[in-house]
C-alpha positions in Angstrom: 120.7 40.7 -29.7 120.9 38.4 -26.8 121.4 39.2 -22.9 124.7 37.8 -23.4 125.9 40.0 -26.4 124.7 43.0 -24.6 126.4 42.5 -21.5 129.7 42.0 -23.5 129.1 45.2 -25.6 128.5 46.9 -22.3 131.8 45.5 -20.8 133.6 47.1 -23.6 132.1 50.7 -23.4 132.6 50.5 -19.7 136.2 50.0 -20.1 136.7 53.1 -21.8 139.3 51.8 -24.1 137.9 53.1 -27.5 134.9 54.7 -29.0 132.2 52.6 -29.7 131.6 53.9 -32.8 134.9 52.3 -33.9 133.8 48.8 -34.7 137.0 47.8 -35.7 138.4 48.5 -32.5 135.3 47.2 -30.6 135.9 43.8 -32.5 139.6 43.5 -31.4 138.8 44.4 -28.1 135.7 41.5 -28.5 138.7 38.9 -29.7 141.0 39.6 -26.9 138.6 39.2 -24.6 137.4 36.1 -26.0 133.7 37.9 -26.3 133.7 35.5 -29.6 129.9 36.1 -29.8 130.4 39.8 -30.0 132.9 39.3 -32.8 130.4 37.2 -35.3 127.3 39.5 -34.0 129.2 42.8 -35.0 130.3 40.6 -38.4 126.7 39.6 -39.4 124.4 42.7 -37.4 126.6 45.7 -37.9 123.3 47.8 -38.2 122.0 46.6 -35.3 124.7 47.2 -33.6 125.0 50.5 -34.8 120.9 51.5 -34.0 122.1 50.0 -30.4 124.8 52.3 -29.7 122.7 55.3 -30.9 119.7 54.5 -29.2 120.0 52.3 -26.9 117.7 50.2 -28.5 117.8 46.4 -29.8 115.5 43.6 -30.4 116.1 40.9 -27.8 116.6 37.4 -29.4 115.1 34.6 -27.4 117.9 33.3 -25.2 117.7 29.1 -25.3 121.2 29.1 -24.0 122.5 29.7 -21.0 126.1 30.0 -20.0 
């Protein structure tokens, strides 16, 4: 999981518009906000995603990109 994927993850809890167990939702929500990242992370590392939100835990993915 990178920084950048985090912070957009985070964006969407803190907005308090759905339950972040609700991927589905969490993925629209991704799309409108143009988190396009999130979208294809949440695609391809749905457990991941899923250990993050119940642990807080994730393996940080070395960032070579910077925005």
């Amino acid at each position: 999981m990178t920084k950048k994927i985090k912070e957009q993850i985070m964006a969407i809890r803190d907005s308090g518009e759905t339950n972040m167990l609700d991927t589905r939702t969490v993925q629209w929500i991704a799309n409108r906000e143009n988190y396009f990242e999130l979208v294809i992370y949440l695609e391809e590392n749905s457990r991941e995603y899923w250990n993050f939100i119940m642990t807080g835990e994730a393996p940080m993915a070395d960032e070579d990109e910077e925005d």
